[in-house]
C-alpha positions as CSV (number, residue, x, y, z in Angstrom):
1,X,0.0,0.0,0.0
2,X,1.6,3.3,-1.0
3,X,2.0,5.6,1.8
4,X,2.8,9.5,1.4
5,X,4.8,11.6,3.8
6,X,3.3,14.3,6.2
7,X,5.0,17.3,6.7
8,X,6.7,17.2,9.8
9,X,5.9,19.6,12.7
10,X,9.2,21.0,14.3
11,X,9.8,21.1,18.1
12,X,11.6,22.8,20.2
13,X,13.0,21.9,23.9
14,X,15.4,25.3,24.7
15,X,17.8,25.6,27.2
16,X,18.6,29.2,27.9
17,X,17.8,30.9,24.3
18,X,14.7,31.2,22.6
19,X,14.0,29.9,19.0
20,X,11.1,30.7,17.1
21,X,9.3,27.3,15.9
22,X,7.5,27.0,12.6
23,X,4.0,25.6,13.2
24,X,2.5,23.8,10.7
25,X,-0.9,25.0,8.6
26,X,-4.1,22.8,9.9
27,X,-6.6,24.5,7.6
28,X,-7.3,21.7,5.0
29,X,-10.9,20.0,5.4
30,X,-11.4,16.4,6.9
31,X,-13.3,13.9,5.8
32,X,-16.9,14.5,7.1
33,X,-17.4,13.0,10.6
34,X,-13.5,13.7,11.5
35,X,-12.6,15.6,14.3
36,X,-9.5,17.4,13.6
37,X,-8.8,20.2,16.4
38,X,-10.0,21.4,19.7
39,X,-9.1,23.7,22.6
40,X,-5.5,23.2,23.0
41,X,-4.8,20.3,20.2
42,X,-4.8,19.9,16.9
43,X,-3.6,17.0,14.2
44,X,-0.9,17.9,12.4
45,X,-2.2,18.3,8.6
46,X,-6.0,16.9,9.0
47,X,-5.6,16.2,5.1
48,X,-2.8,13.6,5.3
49,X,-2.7,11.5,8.7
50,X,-6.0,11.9,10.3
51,X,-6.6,8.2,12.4
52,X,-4.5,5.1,13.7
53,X,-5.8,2.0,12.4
54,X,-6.1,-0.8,15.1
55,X,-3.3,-3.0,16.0
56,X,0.4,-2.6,16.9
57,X,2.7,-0.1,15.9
58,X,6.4,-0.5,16.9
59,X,9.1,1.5,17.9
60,X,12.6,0.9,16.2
61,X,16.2,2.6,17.1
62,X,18.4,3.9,14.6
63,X,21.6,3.3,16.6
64,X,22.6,1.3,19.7
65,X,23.0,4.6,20.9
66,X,19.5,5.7,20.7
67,X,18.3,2.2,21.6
68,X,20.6,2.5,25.6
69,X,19.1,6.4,25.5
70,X,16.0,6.2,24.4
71,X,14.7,3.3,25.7
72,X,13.4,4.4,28.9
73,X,11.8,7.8,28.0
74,X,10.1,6.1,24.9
75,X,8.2,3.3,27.3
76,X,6.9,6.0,29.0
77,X,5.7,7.6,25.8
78,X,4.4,4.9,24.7
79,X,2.7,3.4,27.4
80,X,1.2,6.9,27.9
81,X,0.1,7.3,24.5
82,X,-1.6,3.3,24.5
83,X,-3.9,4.3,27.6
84,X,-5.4,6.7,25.6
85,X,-5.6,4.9,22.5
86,X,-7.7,1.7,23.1
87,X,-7.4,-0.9,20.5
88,X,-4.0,0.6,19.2
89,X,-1.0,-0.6,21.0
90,X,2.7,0.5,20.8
91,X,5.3,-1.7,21.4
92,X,9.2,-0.7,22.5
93,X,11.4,-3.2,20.3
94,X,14.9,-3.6,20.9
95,X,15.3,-3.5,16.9
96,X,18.1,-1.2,15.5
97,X,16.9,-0.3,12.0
98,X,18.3,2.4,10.0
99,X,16.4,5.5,10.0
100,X,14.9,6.2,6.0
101,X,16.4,9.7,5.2
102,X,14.0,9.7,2.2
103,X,10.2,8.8,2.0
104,X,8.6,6.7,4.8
105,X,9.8,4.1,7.5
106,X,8.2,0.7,7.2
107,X,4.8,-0.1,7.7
108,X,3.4,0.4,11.1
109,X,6.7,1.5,12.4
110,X,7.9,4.3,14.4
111,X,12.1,4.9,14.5
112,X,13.8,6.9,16.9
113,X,17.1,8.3,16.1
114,X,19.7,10.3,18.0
115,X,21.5,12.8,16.4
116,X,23.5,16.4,17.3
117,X,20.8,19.2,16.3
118,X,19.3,17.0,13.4
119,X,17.4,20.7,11.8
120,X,20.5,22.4,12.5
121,X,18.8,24.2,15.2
122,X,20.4,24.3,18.9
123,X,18.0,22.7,21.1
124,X,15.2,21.2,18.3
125,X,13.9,17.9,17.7
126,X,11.6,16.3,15.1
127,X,9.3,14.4,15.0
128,X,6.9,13.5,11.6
129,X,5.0,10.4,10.2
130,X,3.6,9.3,6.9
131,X,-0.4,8.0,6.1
132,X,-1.5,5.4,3.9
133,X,-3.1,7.2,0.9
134,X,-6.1,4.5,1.1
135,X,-7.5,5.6,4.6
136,X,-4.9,8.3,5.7
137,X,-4.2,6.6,8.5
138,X,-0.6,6.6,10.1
139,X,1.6,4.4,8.1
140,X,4.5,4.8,9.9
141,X,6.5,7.9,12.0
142,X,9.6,8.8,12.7
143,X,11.4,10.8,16.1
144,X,15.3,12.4,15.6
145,X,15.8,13.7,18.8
146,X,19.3,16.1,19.8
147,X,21.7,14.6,21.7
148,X,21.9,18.1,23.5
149,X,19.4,17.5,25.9
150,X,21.4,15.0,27.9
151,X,24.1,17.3,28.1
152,X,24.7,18.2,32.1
153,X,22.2,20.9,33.1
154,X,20.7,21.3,29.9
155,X,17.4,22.6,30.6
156,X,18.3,23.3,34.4
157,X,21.1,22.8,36.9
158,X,18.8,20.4,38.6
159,X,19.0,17.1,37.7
160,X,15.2,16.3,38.4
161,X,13.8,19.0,36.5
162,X,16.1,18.0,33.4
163,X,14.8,14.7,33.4
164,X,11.0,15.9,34.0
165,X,11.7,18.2,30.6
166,X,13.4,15.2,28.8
167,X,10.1,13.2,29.0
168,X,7.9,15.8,27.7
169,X,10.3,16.0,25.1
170,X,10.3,12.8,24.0
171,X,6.0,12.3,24.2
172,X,5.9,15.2,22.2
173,X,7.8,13.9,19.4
174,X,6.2,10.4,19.8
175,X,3.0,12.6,19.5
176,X,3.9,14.3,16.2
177,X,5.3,10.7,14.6
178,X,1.6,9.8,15.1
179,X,0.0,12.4,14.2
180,X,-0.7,15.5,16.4
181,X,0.3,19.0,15.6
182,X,1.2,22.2,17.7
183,X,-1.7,24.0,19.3
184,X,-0.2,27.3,19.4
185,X,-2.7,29.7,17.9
186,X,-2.7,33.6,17.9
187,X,-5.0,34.0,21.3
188,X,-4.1,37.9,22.0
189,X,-5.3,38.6,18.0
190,X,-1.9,40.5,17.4
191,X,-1.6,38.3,13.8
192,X,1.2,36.6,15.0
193,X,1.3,32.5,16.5
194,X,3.7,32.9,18.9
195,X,6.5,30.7,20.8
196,X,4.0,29.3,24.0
197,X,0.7,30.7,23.2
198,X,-1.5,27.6,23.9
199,X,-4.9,27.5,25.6
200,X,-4.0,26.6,29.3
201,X,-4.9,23.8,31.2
202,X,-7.2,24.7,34.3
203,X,-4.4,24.3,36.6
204,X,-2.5,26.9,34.3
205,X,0.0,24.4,32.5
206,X,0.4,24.2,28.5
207,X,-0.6,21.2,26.9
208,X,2.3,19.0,26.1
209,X,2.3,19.6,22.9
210,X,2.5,23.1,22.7
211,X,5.6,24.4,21.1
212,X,8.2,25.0,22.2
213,X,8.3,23.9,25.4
214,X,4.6,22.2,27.0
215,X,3.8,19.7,29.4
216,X,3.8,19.5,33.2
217,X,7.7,19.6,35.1
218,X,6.9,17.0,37.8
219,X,7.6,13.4,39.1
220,X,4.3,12.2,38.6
221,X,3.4,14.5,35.7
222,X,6.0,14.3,33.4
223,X,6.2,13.1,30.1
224,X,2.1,12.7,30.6
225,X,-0.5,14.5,28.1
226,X,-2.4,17.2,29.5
227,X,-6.3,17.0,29.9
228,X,-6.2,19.3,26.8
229,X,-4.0,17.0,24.6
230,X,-6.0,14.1,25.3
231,X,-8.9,15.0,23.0
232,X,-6.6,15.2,20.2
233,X,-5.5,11.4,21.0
234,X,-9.2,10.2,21.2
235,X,-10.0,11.7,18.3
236,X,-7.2,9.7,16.1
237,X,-8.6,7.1,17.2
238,X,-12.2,7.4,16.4
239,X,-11.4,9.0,13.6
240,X,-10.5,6.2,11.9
241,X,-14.0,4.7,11.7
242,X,-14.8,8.1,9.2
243,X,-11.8,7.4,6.9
């Protein structure tokens, strides 16, 4: 089945500077009966991956290096990401397969990579997927994630809160390989989508998706979607049964 690529939403997880992110466009139409944004989330082009298709998807490495650093933070996404996902399941393998630089990963596959600053910006990651052109649901995704943010006191001098950060991170890229966007939007009507300006969450926090940097910076609630991201993960799901 001949998939086609998404364009991939960029992220950013800064350490001391501030980079402007490119968000990408969600204005296409869905097919009728889709749900494709909401307060604080939106899929990531709503004309290309709009659903997962029940069954299992598996996370790959591109290295043995990503596989050893990786590992743990992409269980967690994962296992995250599955509770709110029922009937689609996401498996960590201990498979090295070498990330596709061109077109899509293999079916029902998602690979992580680790590189140094892999869009050449300080501090960004990636994250991106490709649909099936059948259904449009996710064929497969891919994560390249910058070694920078296990440099020592990357995001903070404390060693807590730079692991709390590292987890968000990493969901957030697993949640763009499957299909989510940024929900930045422009909410003080100044015409410009800027760097954090996400609905809030009731208790205040951004939605872990938010760009650049979302999620909330605690033991218990790190590396954990928001109660406004988790629409947005629902909605993949059922909107598959529309496709």
């Amino acid at each position: 089945m001949k998939p086609a690529i998404v364009r991939a939403a960029r992220a950013a997880i800064l350490a001391a500077v501030t980079v402007t992110t490119a968000l990408t466009a969600t204005a296409e139409a869905a097919t009728p009966g889709q749900v494709i944004a909401g307060t604080g989330w939106k899929l990531i082009n709503p004309a290309m991956t709009t659903s997962l298709s029940p069954g299992t998807y598996t996370i790959e490495f591109d290295s043995t290096a990503a596989r050893t650093r990786l590992t743990p933070y992409l269980k967690l996404a994962a296992a995250n990401t599955q509770k709110l996902t029922p009937g689609v399941k996401f498996v960590v393998s201990t498979t090295i397969q070498k990330r596709v630089t061109t077109g899509c990963q293999k079916s029902r596959t998602l690979v992580a990579s680790l590189e140094y600053r892999p869009i050449a910006k300080k501090g960004y990651s990636w994250g991106g997927n490709c649909y099936r052109l059948t259904d449009h649901s996710l064929f497969s995704g891919a994560m390249r994630f910058t070694t920078e943010w296990w440099y020592p006191h990357w995001f903070s001098t404390t060693a807590s809160t730079n692991t709390y950060r590292i987890r968000n991170g990493v969901t957030h890229e697993f949640g763009h390989a499957i299909g989510l966007g940024h929900p930045n939007k422009d909410l003080n009507h100044d015409g410009v989508v800027r760097d954090y300006e996400c609905p809030l969450n009731k208790d205040k926090t951004r939605p872990l998706m938010c760009s650049p940097n979302g999620g909330v910076v605690t033991s218990t609630g790190a590396g954990n979607y928001t109660p406004l991201d988790v629409p947005g993960l629902k909605a993949l799901v059922t909107n598959y049964q529309y496709r």
